[in-house]
C-alpha positions in Angstrom: -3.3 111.3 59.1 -3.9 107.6 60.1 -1.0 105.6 58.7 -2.8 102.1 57.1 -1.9 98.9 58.7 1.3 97.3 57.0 0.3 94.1 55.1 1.0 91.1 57.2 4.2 89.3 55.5 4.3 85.8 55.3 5.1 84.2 58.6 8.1 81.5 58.9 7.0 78.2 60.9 3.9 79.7 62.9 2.5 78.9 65.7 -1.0 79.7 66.8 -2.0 81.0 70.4 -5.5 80.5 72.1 -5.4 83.2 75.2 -7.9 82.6 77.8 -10.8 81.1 76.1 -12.3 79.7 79.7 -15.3 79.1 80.5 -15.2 82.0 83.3 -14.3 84.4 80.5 -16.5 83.4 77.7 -20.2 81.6 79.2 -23.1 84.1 80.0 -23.2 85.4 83.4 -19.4 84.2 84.0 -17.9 86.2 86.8 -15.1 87.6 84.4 -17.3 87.3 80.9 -16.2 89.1 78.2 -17.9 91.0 75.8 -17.8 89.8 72.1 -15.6 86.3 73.7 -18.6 83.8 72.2 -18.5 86.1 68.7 -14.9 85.0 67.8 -15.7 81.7 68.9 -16.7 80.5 65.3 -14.2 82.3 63.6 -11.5 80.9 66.0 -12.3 77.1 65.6 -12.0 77.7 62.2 -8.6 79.2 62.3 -7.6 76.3 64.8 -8.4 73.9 62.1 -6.6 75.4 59.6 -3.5 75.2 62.0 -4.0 72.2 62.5 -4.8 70.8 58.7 -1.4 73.2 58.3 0.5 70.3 60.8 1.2 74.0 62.3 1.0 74.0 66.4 -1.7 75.4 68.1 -1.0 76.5 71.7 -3.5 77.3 74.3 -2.9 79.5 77.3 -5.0 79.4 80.5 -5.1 82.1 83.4 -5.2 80.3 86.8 -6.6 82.5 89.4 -4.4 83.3 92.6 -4.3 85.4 95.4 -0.2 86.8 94.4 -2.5 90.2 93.3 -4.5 91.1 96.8 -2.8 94.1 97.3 -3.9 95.3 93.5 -7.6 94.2 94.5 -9.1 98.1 95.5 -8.2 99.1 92.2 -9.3 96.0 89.6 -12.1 94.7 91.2 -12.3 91.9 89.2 -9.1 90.5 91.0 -11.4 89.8 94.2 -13.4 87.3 91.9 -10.5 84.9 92.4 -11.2 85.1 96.4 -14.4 82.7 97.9 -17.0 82.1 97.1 -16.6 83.1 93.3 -13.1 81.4 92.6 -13.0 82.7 89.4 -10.7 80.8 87.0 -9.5 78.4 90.4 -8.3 74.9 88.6 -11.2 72.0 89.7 -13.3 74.7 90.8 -17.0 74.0 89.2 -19.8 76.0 88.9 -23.0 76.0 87.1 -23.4 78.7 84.2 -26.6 80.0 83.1 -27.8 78.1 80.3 -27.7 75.4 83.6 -24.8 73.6 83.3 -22.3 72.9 85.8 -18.5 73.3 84.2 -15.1 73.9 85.4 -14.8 77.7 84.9 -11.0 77.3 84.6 -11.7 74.8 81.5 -11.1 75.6 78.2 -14.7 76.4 76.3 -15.8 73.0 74.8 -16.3 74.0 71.3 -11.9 74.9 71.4 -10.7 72.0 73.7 -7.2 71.5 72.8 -6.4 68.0 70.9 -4.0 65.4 72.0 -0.5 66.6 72.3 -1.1 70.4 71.9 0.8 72.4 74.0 -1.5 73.7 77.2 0.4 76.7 79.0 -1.4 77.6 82.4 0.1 81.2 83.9 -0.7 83.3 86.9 -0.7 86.8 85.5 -1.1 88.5 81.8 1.2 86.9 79.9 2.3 83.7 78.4 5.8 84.2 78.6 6.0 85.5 82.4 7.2 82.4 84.7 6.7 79.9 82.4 8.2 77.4 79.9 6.1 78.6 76.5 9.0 80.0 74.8 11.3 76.5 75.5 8.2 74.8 74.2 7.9 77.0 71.3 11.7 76.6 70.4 11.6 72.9 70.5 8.3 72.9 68.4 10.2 74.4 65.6 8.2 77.9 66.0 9.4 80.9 64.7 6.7 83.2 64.5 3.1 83.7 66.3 -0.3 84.9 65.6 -2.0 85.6 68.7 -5.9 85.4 70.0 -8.1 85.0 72.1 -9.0 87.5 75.7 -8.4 90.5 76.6 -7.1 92.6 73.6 -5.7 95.0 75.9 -4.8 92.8 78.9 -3.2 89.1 78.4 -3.5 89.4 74.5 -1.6 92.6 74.5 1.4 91.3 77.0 1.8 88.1 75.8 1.7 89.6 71.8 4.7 92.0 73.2 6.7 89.6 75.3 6.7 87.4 72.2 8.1 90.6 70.4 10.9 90.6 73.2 11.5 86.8 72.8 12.5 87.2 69.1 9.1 86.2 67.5 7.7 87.8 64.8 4.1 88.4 65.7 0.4 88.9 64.7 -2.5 89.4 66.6 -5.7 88.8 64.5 -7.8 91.6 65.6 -11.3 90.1 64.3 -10.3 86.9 66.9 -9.6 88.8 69.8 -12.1 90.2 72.2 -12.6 93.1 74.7 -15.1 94.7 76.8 -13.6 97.9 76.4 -13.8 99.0 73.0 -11.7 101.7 73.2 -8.9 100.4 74.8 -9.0 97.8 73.0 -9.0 99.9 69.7 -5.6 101.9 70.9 -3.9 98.5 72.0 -4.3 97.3 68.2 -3.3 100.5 66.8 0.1 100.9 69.5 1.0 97.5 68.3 0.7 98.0 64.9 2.6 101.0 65.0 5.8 99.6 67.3 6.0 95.9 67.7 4.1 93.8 65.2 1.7 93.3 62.8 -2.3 93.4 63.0 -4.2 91.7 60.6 -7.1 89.5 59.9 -8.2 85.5 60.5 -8.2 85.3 57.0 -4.9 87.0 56.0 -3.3 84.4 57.9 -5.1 81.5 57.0 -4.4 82.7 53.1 -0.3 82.6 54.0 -1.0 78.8 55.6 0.2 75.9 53.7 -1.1 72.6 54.0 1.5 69.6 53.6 1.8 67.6 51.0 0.1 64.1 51.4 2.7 61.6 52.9 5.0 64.4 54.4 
């Protein structure tokens, strides 16, 4: 029998995280597009604006592609992407997507781009929290728990959602604001989390447990 996801609790001073929405992930014909990545993308900058109209930080997290993988490169293929010519997710790199316009593929998507002061984390493998300063950042935010999105459920979603389990956060991922193309993995990532580290619920479960300041706070 299939135990039922617990009911996400309220959440003490959250903090939002944006995982990977890039233009090399997300645009048509990008070289490491996701399926289902433009899907959430409603969804998502409506849950950023809650956040936000919340006075509750929203943190996005960018994957800068390197070459500290080679050696892993015969066995995910989509680490030679990051090699010339592609230079797939390569900070200043710009190339022209297929609805014709010419974009840095590292870039946040447009419709998501991160306000004035929000906290921009770039890393250099799956997760937020590996050789960077996002849990100092968090702590001096004032954050205490996370709900996480964004791309891949099973790859950067999954290990940044643990790591923050590790770092003393509790943690949501929002499974109808993440996105995979591999349904199935993606399906037993939720359900392993659920199970031994955190919570998985919806966009609007969180949004309900939000509470917007009072004017002149």
């Amino acid at each position: 029998m299939t135990t039922p996801p617990t009911p996400l609790p309220p959440l003490p001073d959250p903090a939002l995280i944006v995982v990977d929405m890039q233009n090399d992930f997300v645009h048509p014909g990008a070289p490491m597009e996701v399926a289902g990545a433009r899907d959430i993308l409603p969804g998502l900058g409506r849950l950023i604006a809650a956040f936000r109209a919340a006075r509750r930080p929203v943190v996005f997290l960018r994957y800068m592609g390197n070459r500290r993988y080679d050696h892993l490169a015969e066995k995910f293929g989509w680490i030679t992407t990051m090699a010339p010519p592609v230079r797939a997710c390569e900070p200043g790199h710009l190339r022209r997507f297929a609805d014709g316009v010419e974009r840095e593929g590292f870039a946040i998507v447009e419709n998501l781009t991160p306000a004035a002061g929000e906290i921009v984390i770039d890393k250099t493998y799956y997760s937020g929290f590996h050789e960077t300063d996002l849990h100092t950042r968090l702590q001096k935010a004032g954050v205490q728990s996370l709900c996480i999105t964004g791309l891949i459920t099973e790859m950067c979603v999954e290990d940044t959602a643990r790591h923050a389990v590790h770092h003393g956060y509790p943690t949501a991922i929002l499974k109808d604001l993440v996105a995979s193309s591999d349904p199935q993995a993606a399906t037993a990532t939720l359900a392993a989390f659920d199970k031994n580290f955190g919570w998985v619920a919806r966009a609007d479960d969180m949004k309900n447990k939000l509470q917007t300041p009072v004017a002149g706070e």
